[in-house]
C-alpha positions, -999 to 999 in steps of 0.1 A, spaced: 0 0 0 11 30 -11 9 62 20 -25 82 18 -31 112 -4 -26 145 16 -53 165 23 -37 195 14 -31 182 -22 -66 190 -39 -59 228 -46 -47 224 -83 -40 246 -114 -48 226 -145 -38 194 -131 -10 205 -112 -9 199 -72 3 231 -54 15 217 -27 42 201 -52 45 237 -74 83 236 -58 88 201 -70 78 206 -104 105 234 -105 135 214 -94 126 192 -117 131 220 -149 166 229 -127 178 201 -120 171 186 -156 189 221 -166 222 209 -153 224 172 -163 215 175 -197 235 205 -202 266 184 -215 241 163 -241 248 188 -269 288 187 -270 300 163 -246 311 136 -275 324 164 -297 343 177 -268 363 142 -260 367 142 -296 387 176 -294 410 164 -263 421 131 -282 400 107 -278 378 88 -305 341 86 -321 339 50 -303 354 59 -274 329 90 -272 303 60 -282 314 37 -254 315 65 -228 276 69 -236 267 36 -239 279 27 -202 262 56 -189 225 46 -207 233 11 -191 232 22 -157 205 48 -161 188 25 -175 191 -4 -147 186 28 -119 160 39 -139 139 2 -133 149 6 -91 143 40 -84 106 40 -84 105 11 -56 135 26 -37 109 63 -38 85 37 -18 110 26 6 127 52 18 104 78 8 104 106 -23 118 134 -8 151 110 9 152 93 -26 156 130 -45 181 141 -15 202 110 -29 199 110 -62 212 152 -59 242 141 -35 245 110 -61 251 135 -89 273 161 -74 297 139 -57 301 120 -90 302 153 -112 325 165 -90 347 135 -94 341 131 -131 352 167 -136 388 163 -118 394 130 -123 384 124 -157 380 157 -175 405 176 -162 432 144 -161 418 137 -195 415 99 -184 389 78 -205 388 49 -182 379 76 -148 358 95 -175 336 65 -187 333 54 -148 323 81 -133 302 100 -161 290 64 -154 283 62 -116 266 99 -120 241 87 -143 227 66 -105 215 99 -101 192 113 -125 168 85 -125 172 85 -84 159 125 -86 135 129 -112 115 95 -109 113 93 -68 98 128 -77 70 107 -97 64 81 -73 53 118 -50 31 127 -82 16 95 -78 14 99 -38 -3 132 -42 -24 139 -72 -60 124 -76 -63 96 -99 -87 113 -118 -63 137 -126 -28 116 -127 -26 125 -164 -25 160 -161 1 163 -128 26 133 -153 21 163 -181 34 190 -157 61 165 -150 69 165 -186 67 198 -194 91 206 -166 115 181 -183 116 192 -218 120 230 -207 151 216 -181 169 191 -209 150 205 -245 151 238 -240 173 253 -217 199 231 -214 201 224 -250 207 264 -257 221 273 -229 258 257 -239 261 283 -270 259 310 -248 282 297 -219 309 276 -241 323 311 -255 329 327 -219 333 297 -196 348 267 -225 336 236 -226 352 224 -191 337 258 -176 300 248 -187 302 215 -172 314 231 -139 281 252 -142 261 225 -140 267 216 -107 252 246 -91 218 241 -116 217 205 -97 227 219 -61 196 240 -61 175 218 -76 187 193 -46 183 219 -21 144 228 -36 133 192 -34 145 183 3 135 218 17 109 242 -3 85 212 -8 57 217 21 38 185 13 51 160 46 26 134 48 28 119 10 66 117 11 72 91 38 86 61 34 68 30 32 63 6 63 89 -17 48 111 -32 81 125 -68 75 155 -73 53 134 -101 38 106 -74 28 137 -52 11 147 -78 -9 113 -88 -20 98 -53 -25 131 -45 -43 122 -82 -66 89 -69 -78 104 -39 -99 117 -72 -120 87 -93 -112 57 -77 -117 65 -77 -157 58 -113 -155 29 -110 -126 9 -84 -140 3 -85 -182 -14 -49 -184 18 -38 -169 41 -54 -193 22 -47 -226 22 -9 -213 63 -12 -210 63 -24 -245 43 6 -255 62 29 -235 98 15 -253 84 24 -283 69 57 -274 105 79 -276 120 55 -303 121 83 -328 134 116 -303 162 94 -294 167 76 -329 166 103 -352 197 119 -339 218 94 -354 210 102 -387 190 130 -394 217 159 -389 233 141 -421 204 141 -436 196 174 -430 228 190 -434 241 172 -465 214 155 -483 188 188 -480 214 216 -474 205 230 -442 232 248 -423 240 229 -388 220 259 -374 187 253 -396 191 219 -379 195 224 -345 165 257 -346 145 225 -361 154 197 -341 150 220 -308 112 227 -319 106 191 -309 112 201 -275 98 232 -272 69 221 -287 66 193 -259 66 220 -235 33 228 -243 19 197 -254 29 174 -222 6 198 -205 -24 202 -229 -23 164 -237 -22 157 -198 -53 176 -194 -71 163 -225 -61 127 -218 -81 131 -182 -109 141 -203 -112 118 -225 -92 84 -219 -60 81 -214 -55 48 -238 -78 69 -262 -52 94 -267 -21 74 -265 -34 51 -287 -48 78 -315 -28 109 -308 4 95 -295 11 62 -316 -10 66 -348 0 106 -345 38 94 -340 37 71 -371 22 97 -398 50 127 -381 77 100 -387 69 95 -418 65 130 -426 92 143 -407 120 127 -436 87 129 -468 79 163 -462 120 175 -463 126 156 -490 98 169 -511 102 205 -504 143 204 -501 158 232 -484 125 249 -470 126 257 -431 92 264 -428 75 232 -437 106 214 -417 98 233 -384 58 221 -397 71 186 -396 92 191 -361 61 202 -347 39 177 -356 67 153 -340 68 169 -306 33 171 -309 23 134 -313 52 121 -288 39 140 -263 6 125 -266 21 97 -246 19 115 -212 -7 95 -196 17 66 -196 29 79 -165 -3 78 -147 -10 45 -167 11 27 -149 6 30 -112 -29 32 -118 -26 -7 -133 -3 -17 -99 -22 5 -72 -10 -17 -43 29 -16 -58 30 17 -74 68 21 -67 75 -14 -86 51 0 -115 68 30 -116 98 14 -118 85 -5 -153 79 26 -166 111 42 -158 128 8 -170 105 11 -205 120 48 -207 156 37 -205 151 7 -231 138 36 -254 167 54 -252 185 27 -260 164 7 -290 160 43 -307 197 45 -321 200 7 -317 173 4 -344 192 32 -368 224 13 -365 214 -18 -376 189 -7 -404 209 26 -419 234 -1 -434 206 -18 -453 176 5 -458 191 36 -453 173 65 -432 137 53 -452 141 20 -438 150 33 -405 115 53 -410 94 31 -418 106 6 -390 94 29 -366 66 36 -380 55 4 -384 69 -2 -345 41 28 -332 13 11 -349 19 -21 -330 20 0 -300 -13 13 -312 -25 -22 -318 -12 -34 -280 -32 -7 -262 -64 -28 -269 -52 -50 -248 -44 -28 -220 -73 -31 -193 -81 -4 -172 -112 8 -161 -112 51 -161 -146 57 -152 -143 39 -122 -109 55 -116 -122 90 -118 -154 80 -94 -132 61 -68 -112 90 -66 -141 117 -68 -158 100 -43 -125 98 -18 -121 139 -24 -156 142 -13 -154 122 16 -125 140 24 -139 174 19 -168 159 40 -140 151 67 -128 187 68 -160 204 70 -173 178 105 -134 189 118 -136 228 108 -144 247 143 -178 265 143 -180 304 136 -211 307 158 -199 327 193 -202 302 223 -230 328 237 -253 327 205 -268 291 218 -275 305 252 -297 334 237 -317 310 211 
């Protein structure tokens, strides 16, 4: 059982719980700072010496381990509690950075660098998803969709927008070893915001979990509840698919871009970044709309039948009009558009585990990190054969099955939205027998 919704946590603005409002921010900080090395990290180890594969391997170890803290973090949230787990995962980060930076960077050491950029990556999951597991404490299940989208949003203005631009004004002042420095104050205050500024107590205590026998076994069902509960693992497979294209295209479409259409690496990066600014927006419309009406609905019609007609017109659409911005930045759009649409996986999930909601979580966060890795795993292994057409159409063929698979998903919304309508009420109904009278004491006596 996960710990009862706070009473404090109704006052909303469009979806999102105020009582988190300081949450949601450290998550857009904190994001600021660990993705602010995404954009030149590889070129930068390239400049000091090293190769493209060791630049490759040095990512590839640190996907790994998000990837395998990304499956835990959810069920360690329950454990020891959101706000702990967030505390962690921000000491995680630093101490790693911190280490990364001197022993690594600055010794220009691939071994030390691939490590410790390695270790680090313990703590972006740790922060950022024990931050869900609290969404998922806190908002009403009615509206779960919409508080996930403010998530989102949150996390696409931290990594998509702001940490993606933020480098080409910083590089030319600080260098590249100066930006990376930076970061760690964006992460320090976003460490500091979640373990103090956040007023909500009651939802971010840890689980009763006591024995070392209960650990291990609560621990287990982030692994095993893929095999005990099939609406859960269908929804990871759709959730590995969802971001196969955002993390996929990267491999190839700057070529394409730049050398087979004639765009200037500047055209490219304007376009590519009005995927993420456009998610901005749409994590928090599609939140709201998918509480309206279904969840599965819109995942299944906006986010994987949307995401397979923007694939596809994403390279058509280029190709057909060559070197025209306009309908390119048309096509980016409609991409961040229809890959936002997927929001409501978020609240899918613990919704179809409510008695483990840390272990769902934790399939979710798991089905993120295989994403990130399938997307250019895909590219590699098709580009050779079917070139970036073939690498198209695999995905779009891959987000129709996902729109296929959500048929099978069973969840009842309506009787989510009344089970939690109904426990509002009863606890508005609670805080109204509890409120003191305002009738003066001497006002019965005279009656």
């Amino acid at each position: 059982m996960t710990t009862k919704q706070s009473s404090s946590s109704g006052k909303q603005f469009l979806g999102l719980p105020i009582i988190l409002m300081w949450g949601y921010l450290a998550i857009a900080i904190f994001m600021t700072g660990d993705g602010i090395e995404q954009a030149f990290l590889s070129s930068y180890l390239i400049e000091i010496g090293f190769s493209q594969g060791d630049a490759a391997m040095v990512f590839t170890v640190y996907g790994l381990i998000v990837a395998i803290a990304s499956w835990f973090s959810g069920v360690f949230a329950e454990m020891i509690g959101p706000r702990n787990a967030m505390k962690w995962g921000a000491v995680i980060w630093l101490a790693f950075h911190v280490l990364f930076m001197i022993f690594g960077i600055e010794q220009e050491n691939l071994a030390m660098i691939t490590l410790l950029y390695g270790i680090r990556g313990i703590g972006y999951p740790l922060f950022i998803y024990s931050f869900i597991v609290w969404i998922a404490q806190v908002a009403p299940s009615h509206r779960l969709a919409s508080a996930m989208g403010w998530f989102w949003a949150m996390y696409s203005v931290g990594v998509g927008f702001i940490g993606t631009y933020l480098p080409s004004f910083t590089i030319p002042v600080l260098g590249f070893a100066g930006t990376l420095w930076m970061a760690t104050a964006w992460v320090a205050v976003a460490g500091f915001m979640g373990l103090f500024l956040i007023k909500d107590k009651a939802s971010s205590t840890k689980r009763a979990v006591s024995s070392r026998q209960e650990k291990i076994r609560e621990l287990a069902r982030g692994v095993t509840i893929l095999a005990e509960n099939r609406n859960v693992a269908i929804a990871c497979v759709v959730r590995s698919i969802n971001q196969l294209a955002l993390f996929g295209f990267v491999v190839f479409m700057p070529v394409f871009f730049t050398h087979q259409l004639g765009f200037s690496m500047s055209e490219w990066l304007r376009i590519w970044g009005a995927v993420f600014i456009t998610t901005i927006f749409t994590n928090v419309l599609w939140g709201v709309v998918g509480d309206k009406i279904g969840w599965l609905r819109l995942v299944r019609w906006f986010g994987a039948v949307g995401c397979a007609i923007s694939c596809l017109a994403f390279y058509y659409l280029p190709l057909y009009f060559g070197h025209n911005f306009g309908i390119a930045l048309v096509a980016a759009i409609m991409l961040g558009t229809s890959i936002a649409a997927f929001v409501p996986m978020s609240a899918l999930f613990p919704s179809l585990a409510p008695e483990h909601k840390g272990a769902a979580i934790s399939a979710h966060n798991l089905a993120a990190g295989l994403s990130n890795f399938f997307g250019p795993a895909i590219a590699l292994m098709v580009l050779p054969y079917g070139g970036p057409a073939g690498v198209i159409w695999t995905y779009t063929v891959l987000y129709l099955i996902a729109a296929v698979l959500t048929c099978y998903i069973e969840l009842d919304e309506g009787e989510l939205k009344r089970s939690s309508r109904a426990a509002l009420a009863a606890e508005r109904e609670g805080l109204r027998e509890r409120k003191p009278s305002r009738t003066p004491a001497y006002a019965s006596s005279k009656s």
